[in-house]
C-alpha positions in Angstrom: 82.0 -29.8 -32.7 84.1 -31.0 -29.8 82.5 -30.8 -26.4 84.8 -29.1 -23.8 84.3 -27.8 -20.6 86.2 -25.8 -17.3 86.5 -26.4 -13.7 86.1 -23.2 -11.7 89.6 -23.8 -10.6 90.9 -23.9 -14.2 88.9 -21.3 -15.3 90.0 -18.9 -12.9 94.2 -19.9 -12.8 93.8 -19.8 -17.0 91.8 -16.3 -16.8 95.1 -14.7 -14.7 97.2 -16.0 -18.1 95.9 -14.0 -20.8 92.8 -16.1 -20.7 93.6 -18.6 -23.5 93.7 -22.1 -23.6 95.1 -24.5 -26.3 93.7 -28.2 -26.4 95.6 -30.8 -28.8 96.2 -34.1 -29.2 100.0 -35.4 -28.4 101.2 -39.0 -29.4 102.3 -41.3 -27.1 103.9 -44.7 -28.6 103.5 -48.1 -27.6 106.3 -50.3 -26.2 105.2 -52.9 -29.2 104.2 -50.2 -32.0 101.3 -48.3 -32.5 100.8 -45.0 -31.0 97.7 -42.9 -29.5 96.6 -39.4 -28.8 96.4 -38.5 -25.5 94.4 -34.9 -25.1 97.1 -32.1 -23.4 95.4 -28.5 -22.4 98.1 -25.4 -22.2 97.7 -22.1 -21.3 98.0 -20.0 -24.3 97.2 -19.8 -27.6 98.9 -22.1 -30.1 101.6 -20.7 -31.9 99.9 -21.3 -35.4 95.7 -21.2 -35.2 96.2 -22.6 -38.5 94.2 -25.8 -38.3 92.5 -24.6 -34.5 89.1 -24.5 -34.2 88.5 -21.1 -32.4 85.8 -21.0 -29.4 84.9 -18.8 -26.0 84.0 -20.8 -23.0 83.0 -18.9 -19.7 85.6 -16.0 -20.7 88.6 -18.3 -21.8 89.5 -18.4 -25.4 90.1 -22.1 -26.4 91.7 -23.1 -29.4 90.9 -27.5 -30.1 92.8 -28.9 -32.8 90.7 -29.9 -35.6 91.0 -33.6 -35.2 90.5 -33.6 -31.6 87.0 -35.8 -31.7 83.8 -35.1 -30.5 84.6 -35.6 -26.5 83.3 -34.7 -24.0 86.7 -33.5 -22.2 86.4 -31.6 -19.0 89.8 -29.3 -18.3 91.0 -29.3 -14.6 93.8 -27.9 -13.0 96.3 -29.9 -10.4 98.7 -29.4 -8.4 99.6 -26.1 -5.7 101.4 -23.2 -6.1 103.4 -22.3 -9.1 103.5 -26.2 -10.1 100.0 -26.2 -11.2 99.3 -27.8 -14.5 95.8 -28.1 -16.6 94.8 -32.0 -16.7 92.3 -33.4 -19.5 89.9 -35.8 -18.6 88.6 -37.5 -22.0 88.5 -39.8 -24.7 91.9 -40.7 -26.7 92.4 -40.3 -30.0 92.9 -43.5 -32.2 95.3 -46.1 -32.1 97.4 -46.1 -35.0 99.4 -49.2 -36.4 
């Protein structure tokens, strides 16, 4: 089971947004090859759950990819105003060749 947890700030901005929460993994490539998954949290709920682990953490209703590892990831939110964004602190997912 993947470890995840909330700030109080992003609990609160993601509980004003229907109170969902998606956490996946999205590849980022290497300028010489290879490629790693960097954890991304959006507000919302994927649009597939298809292959989304389903949990409830302090009222938010987080969907975690299946292959997202074991963590720990914290979910924080940046930013001021209407440019706020949720931030993943956590491990990456493998390096692939």
């Amino acid at each position: 089971m993947t470890t995840v947890s909330l700030s109080d700030a992003a609990r609160d901005w993601l509980a004003g947004r229907d109170a969902e929460m998606t956490l996946r993994l999205s590849a980022r490539h290497g300028c010489c090859g290879g490629q790693a998954g960097v954890p991304v949290a959006e507000p919302g709920a994927p649009r597939s759950t298809e292959g989304y682990a389903r949990t409830q953490i302090e009222g938010i209703h987080v969907y975690v990819v299946d292959d997202m590892g074991p963590g720990p990831y914290r979910v924080d939110l940046e930013g001021f105003f209407r440019w706020r964004r949720l931030v993943v602190e956590g491990e990456m997912g493998q390096a692939q060749e």
